[in-house]
N, C-alpha and C positions, 0 to 999 in steps of 0.2 A: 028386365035387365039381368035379374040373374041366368035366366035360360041362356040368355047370350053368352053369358061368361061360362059355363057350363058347355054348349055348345063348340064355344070356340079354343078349350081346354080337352076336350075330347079328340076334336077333330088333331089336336097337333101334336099328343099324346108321345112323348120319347121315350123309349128306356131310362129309365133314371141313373143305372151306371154309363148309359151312354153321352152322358149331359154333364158337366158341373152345373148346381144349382145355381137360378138366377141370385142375383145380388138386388136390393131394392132399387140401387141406381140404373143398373141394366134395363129392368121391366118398364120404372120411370120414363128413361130417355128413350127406350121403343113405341110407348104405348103415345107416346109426344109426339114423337114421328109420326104416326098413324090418325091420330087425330087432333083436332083444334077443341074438342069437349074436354073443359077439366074436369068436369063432372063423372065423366064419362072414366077417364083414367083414376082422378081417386079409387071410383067405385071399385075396378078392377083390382088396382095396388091393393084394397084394403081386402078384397074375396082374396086373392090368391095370397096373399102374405098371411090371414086366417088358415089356409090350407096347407100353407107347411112347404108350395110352392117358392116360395123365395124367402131367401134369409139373409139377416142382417149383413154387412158387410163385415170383413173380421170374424164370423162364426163358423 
């Protein structure tokens, strides 16, 4: 699991001044769209929000 999250963090790679950073609810209601595994999106929510990828709403 994690190679996939890893993988698929790689592959989509943005400039970071190009981007405003995700919000928790943003990456939430994509990774929902994308799949029926809750399992599957906690996992992800909780690697990338460890990573500094997405920040609280308000921060």
């Amino acid at each position: 699991m994690p190679l996939l999250i890893d993988d698929a963090v790689q592959s989509t790679e943005v400039p970071e001044e190009m981007t405003p950073p995700l919000t928790l609810m943003d990456l939430f209601t994509a990774l929902c769209e994308e799949t029926d595994d809750d399992r599957l999106v906690a996992a992800a929510v909780i690697d990338l929000f460890c990573r500094g990828y997405v920040k609280m709403q308000g921060e």
